[in-house]
C-alpha positions in Angstrom: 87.9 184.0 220.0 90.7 186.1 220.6 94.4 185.2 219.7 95.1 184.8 223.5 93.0 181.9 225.0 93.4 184.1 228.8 92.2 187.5 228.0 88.9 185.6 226.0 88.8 183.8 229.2 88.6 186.9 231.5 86.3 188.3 229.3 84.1 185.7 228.9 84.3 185.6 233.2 83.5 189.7 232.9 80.2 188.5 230.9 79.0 185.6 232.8 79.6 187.9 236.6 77.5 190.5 235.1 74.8 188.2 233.8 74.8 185.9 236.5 75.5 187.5 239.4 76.2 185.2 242.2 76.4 181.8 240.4 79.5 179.9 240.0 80.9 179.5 236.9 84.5 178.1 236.3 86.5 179.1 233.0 89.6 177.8 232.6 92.0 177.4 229.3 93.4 174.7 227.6 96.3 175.2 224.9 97.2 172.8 222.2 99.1 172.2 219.1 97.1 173.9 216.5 94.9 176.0 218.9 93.4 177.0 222.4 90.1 176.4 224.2 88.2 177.8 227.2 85.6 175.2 229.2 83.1 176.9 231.1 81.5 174.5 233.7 78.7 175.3 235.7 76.0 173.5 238.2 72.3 174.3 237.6 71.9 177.7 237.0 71.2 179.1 233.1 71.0 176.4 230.6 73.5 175.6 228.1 72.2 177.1 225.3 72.1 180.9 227.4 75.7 180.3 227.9 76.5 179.8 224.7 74.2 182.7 223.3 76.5 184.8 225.3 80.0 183.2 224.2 79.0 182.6 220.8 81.1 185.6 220.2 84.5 184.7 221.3 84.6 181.9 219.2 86.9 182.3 216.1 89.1 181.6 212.8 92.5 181.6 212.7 94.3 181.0 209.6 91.8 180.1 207.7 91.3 177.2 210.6 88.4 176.8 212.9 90.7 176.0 216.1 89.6 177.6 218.6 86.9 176.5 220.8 84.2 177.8 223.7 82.7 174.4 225.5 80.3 174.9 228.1 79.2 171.8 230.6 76.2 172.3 232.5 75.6 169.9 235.2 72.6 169.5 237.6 72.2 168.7 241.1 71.0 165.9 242.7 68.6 168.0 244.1 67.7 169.7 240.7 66.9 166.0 239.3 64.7 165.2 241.8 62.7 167.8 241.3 62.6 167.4 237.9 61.6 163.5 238.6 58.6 164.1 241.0 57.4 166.4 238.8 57.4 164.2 236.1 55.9 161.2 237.7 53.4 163.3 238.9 52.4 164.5 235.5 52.6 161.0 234.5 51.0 158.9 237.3 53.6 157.0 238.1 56.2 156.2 240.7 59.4 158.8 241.2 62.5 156.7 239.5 65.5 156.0 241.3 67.7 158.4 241.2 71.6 156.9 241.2 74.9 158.7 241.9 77.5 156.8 241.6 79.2 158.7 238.6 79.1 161.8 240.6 76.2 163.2 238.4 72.6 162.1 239.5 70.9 160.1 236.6 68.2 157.9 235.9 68.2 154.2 234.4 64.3 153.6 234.8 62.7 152.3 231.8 59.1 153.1 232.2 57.5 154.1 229.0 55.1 157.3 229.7 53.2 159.5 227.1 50.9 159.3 224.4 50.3 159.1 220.6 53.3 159.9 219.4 55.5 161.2 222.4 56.1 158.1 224.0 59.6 158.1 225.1 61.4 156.4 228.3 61.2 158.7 231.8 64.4 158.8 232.2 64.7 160.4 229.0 61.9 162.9 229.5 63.5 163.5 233.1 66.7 163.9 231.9 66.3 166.7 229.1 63.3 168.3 231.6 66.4 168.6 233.9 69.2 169.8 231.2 66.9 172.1 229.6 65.5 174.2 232.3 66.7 177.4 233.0 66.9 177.3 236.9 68.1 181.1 236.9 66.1 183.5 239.3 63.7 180.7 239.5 62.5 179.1 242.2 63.3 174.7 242.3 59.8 173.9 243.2 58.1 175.7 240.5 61.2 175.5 238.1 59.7 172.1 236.0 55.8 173.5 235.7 56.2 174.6 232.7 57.9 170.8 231.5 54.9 169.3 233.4 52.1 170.8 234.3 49.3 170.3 236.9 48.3 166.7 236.2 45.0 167.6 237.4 44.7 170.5 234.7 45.5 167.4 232.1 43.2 165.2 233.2 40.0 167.9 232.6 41.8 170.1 229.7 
């Protein structure tokens, strides 16, 4: 990153506009002893790991310390995990979790154990990273998790 914790910020606002046009993104600063930061926040959208292919480079040393930071903290919808849910339970065969809000983020505390062989996991836990994980840029929410889960019927006779 730059010396100057703003102009990386505007910049890294110039980058995200023209990648993203029309989704929200808030980039603010922070200034410490020792160094800056800039913490980009977002709801649905790209994924973490686009954002931070595209801020990896204003990330930088400075005197010989590594102290100054680009965070990024993708958050998804309520609407985003439901979709995310159904589809899973679907794939599945089993009932759509509960989804809970009262953090202000939608998660899930069911403890049903899905898969086979060696990927059985929770589904909350296969929700959760379906939902964190999916690029939901130019992509439309119903069709967004097919990929995560597909057609349970194509499972059943594949």
């Amino acid at each position: 990153m730059t010396k100057d914790a703003k102009a990386a910020a505007r910049e890294i606002r110039k980058v995200l506009k023209s990648t993203y046009p029309g989704h929200r993104f808030s980039v603010r600063i922070s200034r410490f002893s020792g160094g800056s930061s800039v913490e980009i926040t977002w709801t649905d959208g790209p994924t973490g790991k686009e954002v931070r292919e595209l801020t990896k480079l204003f990330k930088g040393h400075e005197n010989g310390y590594y102290n100054d930071w680009v965070m990024d903290n993708r958050s998804v919808s309520l609407e985003t995990m439901l979709m995310a849910a159904r589809a899973a339970a679907e794939y599945y065969e089993v009932n759509v979790p509960i989804i809970h809000t009262s953090t202000g983020h939608p998660y899930i505390t069911d403890l049903t154990i899905v898969g086979t062989g060696n990927h059985i996991e929770a589904l909350a836990d296969k929700v959760h990273r379906a939902a964190h994980s999916t690029s939901l840029w130019r992509v439309e929410l119903e069709s967004a998790f097919d990929e995560s889960y597909p057609n349970p019927v194509a499972k059943r006779l594949g």
